[in-house]
Backbone bond lengths (Angstrom), bond angles and torsions (degrees), N, CA, C in turn:
res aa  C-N    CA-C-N  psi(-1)  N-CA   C-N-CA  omega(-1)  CA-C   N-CA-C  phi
1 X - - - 1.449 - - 1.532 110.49 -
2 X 1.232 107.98 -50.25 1.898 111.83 -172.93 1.356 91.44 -64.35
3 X 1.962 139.00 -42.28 0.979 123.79 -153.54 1.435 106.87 -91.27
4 X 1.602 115.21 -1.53 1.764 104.19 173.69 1.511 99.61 -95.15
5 X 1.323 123.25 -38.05 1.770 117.10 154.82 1.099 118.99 -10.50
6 X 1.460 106.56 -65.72 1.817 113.90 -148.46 1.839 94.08 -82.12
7 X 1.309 95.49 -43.27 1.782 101.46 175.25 1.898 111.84 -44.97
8 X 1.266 122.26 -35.75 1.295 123.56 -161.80 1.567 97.32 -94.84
9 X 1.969 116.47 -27.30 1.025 95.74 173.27 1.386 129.59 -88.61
10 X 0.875 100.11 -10.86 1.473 133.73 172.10 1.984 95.30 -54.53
11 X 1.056 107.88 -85.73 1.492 108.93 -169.65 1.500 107.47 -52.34
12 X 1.294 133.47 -6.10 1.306 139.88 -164.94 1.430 108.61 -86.08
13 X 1.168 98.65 -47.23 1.376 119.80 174.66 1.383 124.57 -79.10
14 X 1.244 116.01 -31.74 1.673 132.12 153.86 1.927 109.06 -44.19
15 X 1.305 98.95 -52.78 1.561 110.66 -162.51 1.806 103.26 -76.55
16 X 1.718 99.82 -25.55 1.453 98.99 -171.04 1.803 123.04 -81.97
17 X 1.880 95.79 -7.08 1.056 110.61 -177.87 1.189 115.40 -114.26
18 X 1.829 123.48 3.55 1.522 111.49 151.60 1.668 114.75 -80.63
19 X 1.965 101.94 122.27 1.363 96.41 158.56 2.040 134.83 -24.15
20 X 1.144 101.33 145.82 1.606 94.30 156.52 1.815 108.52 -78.88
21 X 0.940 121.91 141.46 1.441 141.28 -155.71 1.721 99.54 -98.77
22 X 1.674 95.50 -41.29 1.695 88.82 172.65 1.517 103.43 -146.48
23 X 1.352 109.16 121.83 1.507 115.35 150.65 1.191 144.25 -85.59
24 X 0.891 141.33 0.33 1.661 155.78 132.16 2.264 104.30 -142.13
25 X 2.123 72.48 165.27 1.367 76.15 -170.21 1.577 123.28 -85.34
26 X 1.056 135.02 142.75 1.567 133.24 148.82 1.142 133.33 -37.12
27 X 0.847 104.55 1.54 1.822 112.57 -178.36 1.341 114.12 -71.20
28 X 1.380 120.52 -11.95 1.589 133.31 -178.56 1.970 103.31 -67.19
29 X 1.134 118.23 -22.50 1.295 141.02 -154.29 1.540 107.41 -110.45
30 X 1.519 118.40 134.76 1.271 123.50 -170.98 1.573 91.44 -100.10
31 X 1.184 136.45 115.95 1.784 153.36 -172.60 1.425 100.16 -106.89
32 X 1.497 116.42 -15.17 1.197 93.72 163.51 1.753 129.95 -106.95
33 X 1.675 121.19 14.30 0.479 137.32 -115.36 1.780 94.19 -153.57
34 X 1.181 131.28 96.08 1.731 129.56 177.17 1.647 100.38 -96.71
35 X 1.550 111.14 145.43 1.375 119.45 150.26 1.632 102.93 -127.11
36 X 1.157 125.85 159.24 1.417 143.05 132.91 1.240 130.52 -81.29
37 X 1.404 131.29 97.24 1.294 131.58 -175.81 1.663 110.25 -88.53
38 X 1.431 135.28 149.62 1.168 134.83 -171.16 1.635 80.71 -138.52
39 X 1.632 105.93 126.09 1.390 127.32 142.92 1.450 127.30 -175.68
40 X 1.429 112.93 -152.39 1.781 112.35 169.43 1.360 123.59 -92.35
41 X 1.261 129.35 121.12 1.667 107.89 176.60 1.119 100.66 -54.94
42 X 1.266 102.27 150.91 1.711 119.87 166.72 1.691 112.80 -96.41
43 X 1.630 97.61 -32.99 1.410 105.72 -170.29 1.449 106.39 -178.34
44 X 1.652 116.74 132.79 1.488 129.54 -164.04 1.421 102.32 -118.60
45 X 1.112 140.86 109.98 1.272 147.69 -163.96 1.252 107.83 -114.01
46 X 1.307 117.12 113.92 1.733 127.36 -172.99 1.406 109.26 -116.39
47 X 1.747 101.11 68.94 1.665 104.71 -173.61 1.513 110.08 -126.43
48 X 1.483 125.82 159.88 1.162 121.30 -170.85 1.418 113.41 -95.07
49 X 1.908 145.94 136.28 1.191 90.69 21.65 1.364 114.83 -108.91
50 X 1.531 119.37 41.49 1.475 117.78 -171.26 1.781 81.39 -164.99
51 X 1.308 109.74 150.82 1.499 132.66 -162.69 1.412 87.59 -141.67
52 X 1.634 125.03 128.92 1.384 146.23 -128.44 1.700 100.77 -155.99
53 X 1.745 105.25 127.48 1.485 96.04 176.50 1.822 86.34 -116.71
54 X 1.313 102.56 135.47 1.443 119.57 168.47 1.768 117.74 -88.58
55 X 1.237 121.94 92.55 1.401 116.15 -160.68 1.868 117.60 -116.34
56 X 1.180 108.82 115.38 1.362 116.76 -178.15 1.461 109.78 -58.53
57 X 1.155 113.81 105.58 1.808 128.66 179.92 1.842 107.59 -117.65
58 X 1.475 105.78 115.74 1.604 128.82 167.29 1.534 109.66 -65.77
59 X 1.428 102.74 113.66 1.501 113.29 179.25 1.438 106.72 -62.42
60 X 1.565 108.03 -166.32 1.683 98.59 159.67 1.623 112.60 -105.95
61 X 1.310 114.97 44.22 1.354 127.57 166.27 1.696 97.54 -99.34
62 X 1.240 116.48 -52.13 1.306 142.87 -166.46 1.397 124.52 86.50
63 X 1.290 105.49 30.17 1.830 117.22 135.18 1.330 113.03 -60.70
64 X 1.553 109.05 174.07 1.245 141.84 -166.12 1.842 102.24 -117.66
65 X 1.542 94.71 113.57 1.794 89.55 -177.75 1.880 82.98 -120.41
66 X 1.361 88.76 151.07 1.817 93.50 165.96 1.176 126.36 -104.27
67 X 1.332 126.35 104.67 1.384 134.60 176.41 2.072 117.36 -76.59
68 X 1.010 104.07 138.01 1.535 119.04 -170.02 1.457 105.30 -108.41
69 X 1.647 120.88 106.60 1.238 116.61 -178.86 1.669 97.92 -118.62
70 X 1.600 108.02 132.70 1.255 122.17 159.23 1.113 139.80 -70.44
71 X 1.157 125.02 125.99 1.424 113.70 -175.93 1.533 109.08 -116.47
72 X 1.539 107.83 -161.85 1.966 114.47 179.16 1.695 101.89 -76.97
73 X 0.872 99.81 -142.79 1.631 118.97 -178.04 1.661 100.98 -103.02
74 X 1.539 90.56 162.12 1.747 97.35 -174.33 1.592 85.72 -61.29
75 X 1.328 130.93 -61.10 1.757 133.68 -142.75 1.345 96.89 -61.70
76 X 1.179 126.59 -49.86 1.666 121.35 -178.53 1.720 99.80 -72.80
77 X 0.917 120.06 -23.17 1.574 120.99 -178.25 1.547 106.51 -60.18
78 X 1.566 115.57 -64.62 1.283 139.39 -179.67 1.733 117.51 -63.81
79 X 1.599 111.16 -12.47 1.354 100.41 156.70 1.406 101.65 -105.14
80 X 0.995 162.56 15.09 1.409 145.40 105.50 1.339 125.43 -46.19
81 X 0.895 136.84 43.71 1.021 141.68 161.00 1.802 111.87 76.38
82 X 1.601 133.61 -4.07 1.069 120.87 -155.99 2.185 95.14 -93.16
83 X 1.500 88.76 172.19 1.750 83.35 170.80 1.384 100.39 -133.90
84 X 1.254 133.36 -128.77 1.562 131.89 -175.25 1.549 94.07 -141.60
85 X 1.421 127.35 -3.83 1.876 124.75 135.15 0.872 140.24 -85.49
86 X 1.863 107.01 0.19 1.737 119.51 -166.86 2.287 105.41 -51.95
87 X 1.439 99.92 -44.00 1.221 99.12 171.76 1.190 116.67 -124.03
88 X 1.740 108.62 142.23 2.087 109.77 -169.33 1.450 95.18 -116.24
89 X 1.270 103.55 159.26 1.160 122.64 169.69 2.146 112.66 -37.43
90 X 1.386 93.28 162.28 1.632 81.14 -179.14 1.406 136.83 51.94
91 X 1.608 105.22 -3.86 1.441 116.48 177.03 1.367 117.26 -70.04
92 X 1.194 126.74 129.98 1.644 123.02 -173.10 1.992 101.09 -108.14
93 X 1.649 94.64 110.75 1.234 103.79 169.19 1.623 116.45 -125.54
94 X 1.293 124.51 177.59 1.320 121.45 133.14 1.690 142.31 -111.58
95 X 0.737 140.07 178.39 1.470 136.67 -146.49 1.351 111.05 -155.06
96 X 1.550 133.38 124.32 1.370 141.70 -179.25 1.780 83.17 -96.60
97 X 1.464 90.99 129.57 1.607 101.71 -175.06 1.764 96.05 -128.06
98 X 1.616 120.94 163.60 1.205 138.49 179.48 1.815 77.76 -117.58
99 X 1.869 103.81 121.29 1.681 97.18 165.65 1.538 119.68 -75.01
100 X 1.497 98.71 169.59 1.650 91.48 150.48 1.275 129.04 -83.30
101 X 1.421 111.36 148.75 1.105 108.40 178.06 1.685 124.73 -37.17
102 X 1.252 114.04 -60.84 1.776 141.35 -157.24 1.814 94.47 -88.22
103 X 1.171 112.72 12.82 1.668 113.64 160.12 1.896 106.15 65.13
104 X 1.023 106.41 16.99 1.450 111.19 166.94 1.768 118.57 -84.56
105 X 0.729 98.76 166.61 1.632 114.38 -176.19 1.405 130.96 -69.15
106 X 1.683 122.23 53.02 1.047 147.10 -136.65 0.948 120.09 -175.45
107 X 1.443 124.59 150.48 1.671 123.37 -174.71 1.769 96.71 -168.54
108 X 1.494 104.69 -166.55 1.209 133.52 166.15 1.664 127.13 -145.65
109 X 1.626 93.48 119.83 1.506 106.20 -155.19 1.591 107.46 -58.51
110 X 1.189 116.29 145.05 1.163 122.96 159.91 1.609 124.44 -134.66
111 X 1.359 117.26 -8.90 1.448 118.27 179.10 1.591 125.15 -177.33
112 X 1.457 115.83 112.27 1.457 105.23 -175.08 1.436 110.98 -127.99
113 X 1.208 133.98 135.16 1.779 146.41 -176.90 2.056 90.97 -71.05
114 X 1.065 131.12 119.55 1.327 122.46 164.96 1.629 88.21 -87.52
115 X 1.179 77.88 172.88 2.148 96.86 -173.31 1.573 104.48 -60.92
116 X 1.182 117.98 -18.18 1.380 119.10 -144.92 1.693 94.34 -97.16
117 X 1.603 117.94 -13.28 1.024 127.51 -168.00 1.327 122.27 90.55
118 X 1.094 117.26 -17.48 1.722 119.74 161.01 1.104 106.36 -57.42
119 X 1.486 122.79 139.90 1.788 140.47 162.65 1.649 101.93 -104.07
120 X 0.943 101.50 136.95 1.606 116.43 160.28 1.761 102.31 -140.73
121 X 1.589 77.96 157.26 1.300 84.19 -160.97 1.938 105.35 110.93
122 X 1.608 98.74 174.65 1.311 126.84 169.63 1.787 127.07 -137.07
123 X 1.541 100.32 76.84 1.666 108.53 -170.58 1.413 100.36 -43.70
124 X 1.548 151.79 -34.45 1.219 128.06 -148.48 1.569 98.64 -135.42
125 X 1.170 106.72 7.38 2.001 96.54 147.81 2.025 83.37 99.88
126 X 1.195 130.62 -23.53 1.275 100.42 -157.04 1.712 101.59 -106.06
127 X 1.580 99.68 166.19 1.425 123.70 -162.49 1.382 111.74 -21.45
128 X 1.088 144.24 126.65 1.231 132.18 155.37 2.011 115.05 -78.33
129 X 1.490 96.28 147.84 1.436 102.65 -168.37 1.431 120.77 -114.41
130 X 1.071 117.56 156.95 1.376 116.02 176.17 1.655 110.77 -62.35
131 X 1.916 103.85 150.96 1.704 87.63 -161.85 1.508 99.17 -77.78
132 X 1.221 118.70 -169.71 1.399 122.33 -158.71 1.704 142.57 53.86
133 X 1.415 82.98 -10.47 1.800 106.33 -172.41 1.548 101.59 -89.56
134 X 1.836 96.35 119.68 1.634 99.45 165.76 1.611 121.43 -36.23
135 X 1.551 99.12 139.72 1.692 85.17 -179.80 1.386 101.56 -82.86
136 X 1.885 101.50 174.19 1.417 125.38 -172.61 1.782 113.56 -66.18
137 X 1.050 126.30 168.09 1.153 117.02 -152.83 2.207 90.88 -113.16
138 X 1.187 111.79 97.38 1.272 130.03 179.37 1.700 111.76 -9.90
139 X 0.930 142.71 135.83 1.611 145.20 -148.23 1.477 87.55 -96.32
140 X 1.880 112.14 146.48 1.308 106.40 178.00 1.673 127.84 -76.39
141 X 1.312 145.44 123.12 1.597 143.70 -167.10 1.293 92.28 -39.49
């Protein structure tokens, strides 16, 4: 009896300490669908549960519209290599974005070249690997 107890509390506590995996859906986001945006951050937001680059993008008027790209969480952010200075204000980058669906000014990040030549991120959507690990073998056309 104590040992099917401890077993149930046991798994209780197992179950209470896997994250939820997804809190809302992606479906807001066109996945099939890449842009490259070129501009200045305006503002890099390293907040939980999604950390947000705010990026000044020139229409073809050549105003300044602000696009809002989502990203993961700082903790998955920060084992990729990012920090909460990775991008400063006034910084001129570009950005492999997932659009929104409804053609508004928004996306979901997937890949940016910093000046320095480092990429973080994943421009083409597929698995990222452990370092040293042969890469994956390219999906057939």
């Amino acid at each position: 009896m104590k040992l099917k107890a401890l077993g149930l509390a046991g798994i209780a506590v197992a179950m209470s300490a896997i994250p939820a995996s997804s809190h809302h859906s992606f479906a807001m986001f066109d996945a099939a669908k890449q842009e490259t945006l070129a501009g200045a951050v305006k503002e890099f937001q390293w907040t939980n549960p999604h950390a947000w680059i705010l990026l000044m993008v020139a229409n073809p008027q050549g105003q300044l519209d602000q696009w809002a790209i989502e990203m993961g969480g700082p903790g998955g952010l920060a084992r990729q290599g990012w920090v909460p200075k990775t991008l400063k204000p006034g910084m001129n980058i570009s950005v492999v974005i997932h659009p929104l669906r409804d053609g508004s000014h928004g996306g979901q990040f997937m890949a940016v070249p910093l000046p320095d030549g480092t990429q973080l991120g994943n421009p083409n959507g597929a698995p990222n690997r452990e370092p040293g690990a042969a890469p994956a073998e390219p999906p057939a056309p």
